[in-house]
C-alpha positions in Angstrom: 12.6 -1.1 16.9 11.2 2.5 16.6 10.3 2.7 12.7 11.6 6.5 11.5 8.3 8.7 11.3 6.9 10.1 7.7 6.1 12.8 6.1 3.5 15.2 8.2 -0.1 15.5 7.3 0.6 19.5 6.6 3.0 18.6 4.0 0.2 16.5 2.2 -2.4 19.0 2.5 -0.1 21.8 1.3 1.3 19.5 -1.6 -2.6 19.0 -2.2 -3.9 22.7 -1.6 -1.3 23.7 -4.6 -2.4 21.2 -6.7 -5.4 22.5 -6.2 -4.9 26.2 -7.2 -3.8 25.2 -10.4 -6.3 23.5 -11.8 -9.6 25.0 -13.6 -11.9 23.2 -11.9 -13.4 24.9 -8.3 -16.4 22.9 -7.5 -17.2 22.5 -3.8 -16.3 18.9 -4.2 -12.8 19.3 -4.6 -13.1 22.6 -2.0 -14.2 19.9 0.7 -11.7 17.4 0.0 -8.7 20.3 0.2 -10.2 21.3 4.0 -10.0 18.0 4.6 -10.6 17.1 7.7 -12.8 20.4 8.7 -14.8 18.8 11.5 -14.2 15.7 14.5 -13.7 12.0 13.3 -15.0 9.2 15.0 -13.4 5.7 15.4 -15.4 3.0 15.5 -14.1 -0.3 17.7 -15.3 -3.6 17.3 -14.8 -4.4 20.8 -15.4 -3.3 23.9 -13.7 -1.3 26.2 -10.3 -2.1 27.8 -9.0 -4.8 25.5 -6.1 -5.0 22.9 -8.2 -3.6 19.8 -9.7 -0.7 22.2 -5.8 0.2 23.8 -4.7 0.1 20.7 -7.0 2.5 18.8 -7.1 4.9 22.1 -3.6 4.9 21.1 -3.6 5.6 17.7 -6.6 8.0 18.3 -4.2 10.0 20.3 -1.9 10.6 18.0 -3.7 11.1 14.7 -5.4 14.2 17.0 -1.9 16.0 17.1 -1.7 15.3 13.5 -4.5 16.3 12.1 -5.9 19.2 14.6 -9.7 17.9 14.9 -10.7 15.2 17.8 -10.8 11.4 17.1 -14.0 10.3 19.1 -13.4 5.8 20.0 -16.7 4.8 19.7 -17.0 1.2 21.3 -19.6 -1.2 19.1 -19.0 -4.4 19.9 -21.3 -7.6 19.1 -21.1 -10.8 16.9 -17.4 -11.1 16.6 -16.9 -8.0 15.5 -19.4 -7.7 12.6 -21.3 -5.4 14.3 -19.0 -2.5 13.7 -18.1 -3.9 10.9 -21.4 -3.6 8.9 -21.8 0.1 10.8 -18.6 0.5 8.7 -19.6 -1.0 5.6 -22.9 1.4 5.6 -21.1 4.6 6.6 -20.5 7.6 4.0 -16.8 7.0 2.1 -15.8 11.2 3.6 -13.1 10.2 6.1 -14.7 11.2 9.1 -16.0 7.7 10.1 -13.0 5.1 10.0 -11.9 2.2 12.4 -10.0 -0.5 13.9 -10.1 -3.2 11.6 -9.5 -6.9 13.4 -8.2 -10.4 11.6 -11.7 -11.5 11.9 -12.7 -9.3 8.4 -10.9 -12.3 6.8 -12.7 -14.9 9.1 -16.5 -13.7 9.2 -17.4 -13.9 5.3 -16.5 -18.1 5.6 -18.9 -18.3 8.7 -22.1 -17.4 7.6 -21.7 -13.2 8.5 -22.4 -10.9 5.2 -19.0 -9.2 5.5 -16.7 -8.9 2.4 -13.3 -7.1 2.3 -14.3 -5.9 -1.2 -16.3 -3.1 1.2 -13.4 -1.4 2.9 -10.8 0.6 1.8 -7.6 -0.8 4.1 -5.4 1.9 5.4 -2.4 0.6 7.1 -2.0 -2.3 9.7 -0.9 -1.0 13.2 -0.4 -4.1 15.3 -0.3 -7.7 16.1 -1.5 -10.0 19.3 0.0 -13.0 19.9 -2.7 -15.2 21.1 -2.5 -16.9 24.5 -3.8 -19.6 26.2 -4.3 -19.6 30.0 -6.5 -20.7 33.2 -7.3 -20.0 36.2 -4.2 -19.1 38.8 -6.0 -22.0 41.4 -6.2 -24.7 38.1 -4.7 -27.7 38.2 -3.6 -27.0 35.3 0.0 -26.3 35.3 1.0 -26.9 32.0 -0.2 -27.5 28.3 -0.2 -30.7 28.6 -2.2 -31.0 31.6 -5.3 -29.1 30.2 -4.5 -31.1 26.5 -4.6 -34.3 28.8 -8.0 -33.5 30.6 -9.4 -32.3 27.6 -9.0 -35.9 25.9 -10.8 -37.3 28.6 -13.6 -35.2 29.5 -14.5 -31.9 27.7 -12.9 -28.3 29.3 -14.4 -24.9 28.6 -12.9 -22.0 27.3 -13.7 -18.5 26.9 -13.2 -16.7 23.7 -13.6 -13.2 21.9 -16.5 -14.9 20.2 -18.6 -17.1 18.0 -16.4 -16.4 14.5 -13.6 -15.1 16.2 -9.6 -15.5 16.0 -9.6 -17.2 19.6 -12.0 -19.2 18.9 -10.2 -20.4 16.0 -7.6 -20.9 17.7 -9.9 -23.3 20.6 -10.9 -25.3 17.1 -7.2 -25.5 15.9 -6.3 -27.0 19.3 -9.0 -29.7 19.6 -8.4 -30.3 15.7 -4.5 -31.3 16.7 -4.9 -32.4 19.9 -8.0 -34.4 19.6 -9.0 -32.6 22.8 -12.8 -31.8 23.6 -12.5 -28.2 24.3 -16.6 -26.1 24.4 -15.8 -22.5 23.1 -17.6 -20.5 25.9 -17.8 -17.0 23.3 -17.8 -13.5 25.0 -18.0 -9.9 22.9 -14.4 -9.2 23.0 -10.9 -10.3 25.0 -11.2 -8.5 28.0 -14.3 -10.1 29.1 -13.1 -13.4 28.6 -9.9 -13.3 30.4 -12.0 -11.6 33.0 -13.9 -14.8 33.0 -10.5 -16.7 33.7 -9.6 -14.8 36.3 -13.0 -14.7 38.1 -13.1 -19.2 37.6 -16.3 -18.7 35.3 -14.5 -20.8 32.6 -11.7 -23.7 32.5 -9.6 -21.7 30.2 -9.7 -19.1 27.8 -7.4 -18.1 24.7 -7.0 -14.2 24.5 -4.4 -11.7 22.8 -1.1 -10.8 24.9 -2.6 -7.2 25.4 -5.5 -8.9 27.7 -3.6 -11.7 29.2 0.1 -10.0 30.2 -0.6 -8.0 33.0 -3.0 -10.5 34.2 -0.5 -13.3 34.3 2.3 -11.0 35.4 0.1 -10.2 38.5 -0.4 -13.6 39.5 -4.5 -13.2 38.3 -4.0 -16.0 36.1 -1.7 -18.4 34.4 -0.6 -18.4 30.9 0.6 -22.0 29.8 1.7 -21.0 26.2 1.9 -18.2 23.7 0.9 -18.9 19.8 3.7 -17.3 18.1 6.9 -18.3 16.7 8.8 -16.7 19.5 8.0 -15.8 23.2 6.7 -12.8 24.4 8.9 -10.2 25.7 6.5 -9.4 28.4 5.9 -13.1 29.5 9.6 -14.0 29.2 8.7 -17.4 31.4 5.7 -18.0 29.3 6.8 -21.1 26.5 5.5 -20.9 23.1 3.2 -24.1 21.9 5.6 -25.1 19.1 8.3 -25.5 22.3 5.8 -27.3 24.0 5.6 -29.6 20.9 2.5 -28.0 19.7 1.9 -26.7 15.9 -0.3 -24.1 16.7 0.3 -20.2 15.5 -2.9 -17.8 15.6 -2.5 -14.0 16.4 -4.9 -10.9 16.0 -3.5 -8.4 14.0 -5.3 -5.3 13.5 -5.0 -2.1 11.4 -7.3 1.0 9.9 -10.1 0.7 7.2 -12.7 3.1 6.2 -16.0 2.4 3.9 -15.1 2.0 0.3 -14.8 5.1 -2.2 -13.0 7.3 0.0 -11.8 9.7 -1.9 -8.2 10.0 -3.7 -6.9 12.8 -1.3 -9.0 11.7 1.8 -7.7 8.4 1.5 -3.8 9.9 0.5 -4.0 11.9 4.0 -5.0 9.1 6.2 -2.5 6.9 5.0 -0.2 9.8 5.5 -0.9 10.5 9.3 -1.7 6.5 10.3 1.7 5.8 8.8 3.6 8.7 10.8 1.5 7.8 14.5 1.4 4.3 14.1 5.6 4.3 13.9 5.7 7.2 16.9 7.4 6.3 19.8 4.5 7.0 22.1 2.0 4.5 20.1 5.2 1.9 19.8 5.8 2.3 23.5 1.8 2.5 24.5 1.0 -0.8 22.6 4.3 -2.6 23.3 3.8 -2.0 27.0 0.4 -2.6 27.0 1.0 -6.2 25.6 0.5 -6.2 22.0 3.6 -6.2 19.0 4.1 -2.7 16.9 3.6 -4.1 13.0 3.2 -1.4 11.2 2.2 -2.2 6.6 1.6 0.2 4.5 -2.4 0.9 2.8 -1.3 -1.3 0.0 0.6 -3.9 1.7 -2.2 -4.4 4.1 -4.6 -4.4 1.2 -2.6 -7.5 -0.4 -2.3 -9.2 3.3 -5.8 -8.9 4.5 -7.0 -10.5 0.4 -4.1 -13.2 1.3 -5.6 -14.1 4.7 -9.1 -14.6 3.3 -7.7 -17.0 0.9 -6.0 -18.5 4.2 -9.0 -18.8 5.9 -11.3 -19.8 3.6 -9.6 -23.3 3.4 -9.0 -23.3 7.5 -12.5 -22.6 8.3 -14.0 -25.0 6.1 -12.4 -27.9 7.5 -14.0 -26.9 11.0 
């Protein structure tokens, strides 16, 4: 359902600009903040290009360029799960011209050995969610989840991933962890390349988000045997969810908008402002929905509280892998 849109960024600015006037101080500090945004902003993406997390902040990127009048440059840095970009973003200047697509891994890494700690980002709004899926090969014998659980019991299967760390690989762990399966996380920097792996027979299996895997399996490149969410996917109708199947298993990649800590008050005011009002826009909703993933749109504070949730989640998942 299309969310109603909020308040536009010239509203905020103007509100801000008054403000402004009337107070004694003039410094160029505050001058900056009020021209706010005077110059391009870039976008950094954790992944690489053509998967879920780089769809989706093309996307956004799209619209928060009509908003705010200045381009919004996607810079692709993929590499070790995501922490890559993430410590690019932890080291960037808190001004609001360098912010991101933030991935559920920023509540995974910090239990896995990476030096990255929520406490560094200033969470701005989450903008999506991926159902994670698993699939094979459209020549596997596998036809069903039971048929790759079954083999994987007997004699080990590989399966592709976004990475060492990642939410699909995770999700490989929480599989062998209910199933007592021998599955070998094969790890690739991002979704797309592993579900190209599927569909090229590099790997017995692979779990990726819906954005990667729909089309695929739609277009008879591959075959998804179950989606990990609580209902199916309205793209892969046929496609059953594991808990039909019998199977316990949940995991999905949400993602949203961060920025280095310390932005400041009005930066961070006008970003909230414009990500709230593109991320609930039709064209975004109807780009990402199509494209595979789910709109979920929270706002800066309730995606502060959710991401602080999910590392207390994860924190007790990860060390019992």
């Amino acid at each position: 359902m299309t969310m109603p849109r909020t308040l536009k960024l010239t509203g905020v600015l103007a509100a801000a600009a008054l403000t402004l006037a009337g107070c004694a101080s003039s410094d160029n500090a505050s001058d900056d903040v009020a021209a706010y945004p005077e110059g391009d902003i870039t976008f950094i993406v954790q992944a690489a290009a053509g998967g879920g997390s780089d769809l989706t902040s093309r996307a956004l990127a799209a619209g928060l360029e009509k908003e705010l009048g200045v381009s919004v440059i996607v810079e692709n840095r993929p590499g070790a799960s995501g922490s890559t970009a993430m410590q690019y973003m932890a080291d960037a200047d808190p001004d609001g011209y360098t912010i991101g697509f933030v991935p559920v891994e920023i509540s995974m890494l910090g239990h896995q050995g990476f030096d990255i700690d929520p406490a560094n980002y200033d969470f701005l709004g989450q903008i999506m969610l991926a159902p994670g899926v698993i699939s094979v090969p459209n020549d596997s014998p596998f036809e069903t989840l039971d048929d790759l659980v079954e083999a994987a019991q007997s004699g080990a299967v590989n399966m592709a991933n976004s990475g060492p760390g990642s939410i699909w690989e995770a999700a490989e762990l929480g599989l062998a962890e209910l199933t007592g399966a021998q599955i070998v996380p094969v790890p690739f920097d991002g979704g797309a390349p592993a579900v190209a792996a599927v569909m090229g027979n590099q790997v017995d299996g692979a779990v990726g988000g819906t954005a990667e895997t729909a089309a695929a399996h739609n277009g008879g490149q591959l075959r998804a045997l179950a989606v990990l969410h609580d209902e199916r996917h309205p793209l892969m109708p046929d496609v059953p969810t594991a808990t039909e199947l019998g199977y316990d298993l949940e995991f999905g990649g949400w993602g949203g908008v961060y920025a280095p800590a310390g932005l400041p008050d009005e930066v961070r005011e006008a970003l909230e402002t414009v990500i709230a009002s593109s991320a609930q826009s039709d064209t975004f909703v109807d780009t990402i929905t199509t494209g595979g993933s789910l709109a979920v749109y929270k706002s800066a504070d309730d995606f502060t509280t959710f991401v602080a949730d999910e590392y207390t989640r994860f924190s007790t998942l990860l060390q019992a892998n």
